[in-house]
C-alpha positions as CSV (number, residue, x, y, z in Angstrom):
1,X,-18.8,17.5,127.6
2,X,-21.4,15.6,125.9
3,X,-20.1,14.6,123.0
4,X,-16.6,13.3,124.9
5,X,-18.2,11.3,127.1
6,X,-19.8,9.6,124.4
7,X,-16.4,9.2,122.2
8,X,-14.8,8.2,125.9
9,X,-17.2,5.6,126.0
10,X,-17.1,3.8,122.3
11,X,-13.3,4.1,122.6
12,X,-13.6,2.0,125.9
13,X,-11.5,4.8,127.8
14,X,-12.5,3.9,131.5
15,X,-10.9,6.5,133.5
16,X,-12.5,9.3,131.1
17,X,-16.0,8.1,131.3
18,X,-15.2,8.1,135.4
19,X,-13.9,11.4,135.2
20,X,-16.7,13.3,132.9
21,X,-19.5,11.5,134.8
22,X,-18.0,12.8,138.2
23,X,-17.0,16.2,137.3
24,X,-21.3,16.5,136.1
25,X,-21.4,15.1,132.5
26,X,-24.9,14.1,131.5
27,X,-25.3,10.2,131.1
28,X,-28.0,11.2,128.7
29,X,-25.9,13.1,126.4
30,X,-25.8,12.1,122.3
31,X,-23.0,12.6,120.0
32,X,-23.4,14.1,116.6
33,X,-25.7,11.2,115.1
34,X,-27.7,11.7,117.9
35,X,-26.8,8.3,119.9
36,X,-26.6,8.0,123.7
37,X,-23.3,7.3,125.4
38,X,-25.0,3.9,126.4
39,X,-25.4,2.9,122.8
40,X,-21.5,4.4,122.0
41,X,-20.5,1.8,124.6
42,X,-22.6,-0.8,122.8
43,X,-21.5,0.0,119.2
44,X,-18.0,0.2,120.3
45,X,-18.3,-3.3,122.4
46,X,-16.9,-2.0,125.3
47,X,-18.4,-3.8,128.6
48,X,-16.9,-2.2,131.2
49,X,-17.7,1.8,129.4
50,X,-21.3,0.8,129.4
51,X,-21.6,-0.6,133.0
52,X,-20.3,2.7,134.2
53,X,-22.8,4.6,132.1
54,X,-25.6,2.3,133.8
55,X,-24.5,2.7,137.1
56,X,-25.2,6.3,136.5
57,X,-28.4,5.8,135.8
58,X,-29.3,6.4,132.4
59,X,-32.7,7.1,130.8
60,X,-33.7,3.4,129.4
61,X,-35.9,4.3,126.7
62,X,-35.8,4.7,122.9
63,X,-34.3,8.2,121.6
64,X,-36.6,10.5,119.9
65,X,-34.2,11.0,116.8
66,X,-32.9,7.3,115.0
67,X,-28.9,7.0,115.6
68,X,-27.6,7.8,112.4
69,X,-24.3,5.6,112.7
């Protein structure tokens, strides 16, 4: 569930991210290059993604692998 909510969120596809996050998706999950959905939303420049993702209160801190992206 992870890794969708992370292509939901670069893609900008608002009524995914709701769903995943309130059907008990992690807002700390990574995709495959190891980047939280919070930075998906960034890289994909989709405002509205990534204050969803805030809202549920991500972890605000550097990842322990690089984003390889």
């Amino acid at each position: 569930m992870g890794q969708t909510l992370c292509i939901a969120a670069e893609e900008g596809k608002e009524a995914d991210v709701k769903k995943l996050l309130a059907d008990g998706a992690d807002v700390n999950s990574v995709d495959a290059s190891g980047c939280p959905a919070i930075y998906c939303a960034c890289r994909g420049g989709q405002p509205i993604t990534l204050a969803l993702l805030l809202a549920a209160n991500p972890l605000l801190e550097k990842p322990e692998k690089k984003c390889q992206r």
